[in-house]
N, C-alpha and C positions, 0 to 999 in steps of 0.2 A: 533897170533902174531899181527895182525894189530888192536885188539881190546885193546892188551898190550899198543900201539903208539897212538893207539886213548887216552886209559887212562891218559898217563905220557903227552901230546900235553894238556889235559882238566885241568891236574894237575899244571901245568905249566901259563898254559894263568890264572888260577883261581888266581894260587901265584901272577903273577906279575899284575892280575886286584885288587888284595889285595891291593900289595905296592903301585901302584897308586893312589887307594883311598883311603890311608893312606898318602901323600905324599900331595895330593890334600885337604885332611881335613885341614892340618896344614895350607896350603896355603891359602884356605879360610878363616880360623880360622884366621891369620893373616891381611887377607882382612880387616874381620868382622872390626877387631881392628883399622885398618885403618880408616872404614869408622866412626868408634865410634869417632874416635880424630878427623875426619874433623869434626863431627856432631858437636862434642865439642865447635870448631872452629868456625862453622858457628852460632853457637847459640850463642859465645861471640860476635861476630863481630855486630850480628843484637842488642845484647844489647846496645854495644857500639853507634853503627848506632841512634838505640831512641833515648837515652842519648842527642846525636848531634842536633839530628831533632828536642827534644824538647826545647833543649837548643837555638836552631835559631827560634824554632816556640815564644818564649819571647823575643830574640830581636826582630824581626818582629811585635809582638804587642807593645812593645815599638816606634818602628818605626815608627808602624800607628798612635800611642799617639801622637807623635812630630807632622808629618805631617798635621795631622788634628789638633794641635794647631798652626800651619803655615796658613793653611785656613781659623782658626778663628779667628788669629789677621789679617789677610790679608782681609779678610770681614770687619773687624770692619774698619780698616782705608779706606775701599771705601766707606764705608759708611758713616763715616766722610768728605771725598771727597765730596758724592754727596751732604751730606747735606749744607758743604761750597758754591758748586756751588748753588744750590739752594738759598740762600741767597744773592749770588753776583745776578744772574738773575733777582731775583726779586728787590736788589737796580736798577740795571739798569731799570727794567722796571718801575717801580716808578720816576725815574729821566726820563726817554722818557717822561712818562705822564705828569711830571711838566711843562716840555721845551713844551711839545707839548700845553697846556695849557696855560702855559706864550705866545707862538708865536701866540695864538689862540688872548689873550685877546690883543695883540700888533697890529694886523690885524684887531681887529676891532675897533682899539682905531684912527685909521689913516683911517678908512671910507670904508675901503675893504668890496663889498657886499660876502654874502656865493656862493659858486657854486649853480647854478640851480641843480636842482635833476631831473634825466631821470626817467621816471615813467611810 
């Protein structure tokens, strides 16, 4: 008798470890499919995503285009600057030497001797 109860208990657990994992296929089976449409998903979005990145990666080179034609007309007109200055300095330094030269020759037109020299 009890080997009858062991049988139909074996018989039993066997069937319903069956429809579990028949129950459980589908469900994973389902899974799979799940994770197949995120995959899907994920693999349009990272298109989309390059697309973007390369799309900003050429504004950006455009960017740096402008910018660095900012710094090269920005150079050029300092450089215009200095050369301006440059040119006023040196009239004035030329007008010092004249005046200094005219005061020079007015000084000793009126008898002024030169300074002594410390030596």
């Amino acid at each position: 008798m009890d080997l009858l109860v062991v049988s139909i208990n074996a018989v039993v657990v066997a069937a319903v470890g069956g429809i579990v994992a028949w129950l459980g296929k589908g469900r994973f089976d389902a899974t799979d499919r799940r994770f197949e449409a995120l995959d899907h998903r994920i693999d349009r979005l990272e298109t989309r995503l390059d697309g973007r990145i390369d799309g900003l990666a050429g504004r950006f080179d455009g960017l740096e285009e402008r910018v660095d034609g900012w710094f090269e007309r920005l150079e050029t007109r300092f450089d215009g600057f200095e050369a301006r200055t440059d040119r006023r300095f040196d009239t004035l330094q030329s007008s010092v030497d004249a005046m200094r030269s005219d005061i020079t020759q007015v000084a000793l037109a009126v008898g002024i001797r030169p300074r002594a020299q410390n030596g």
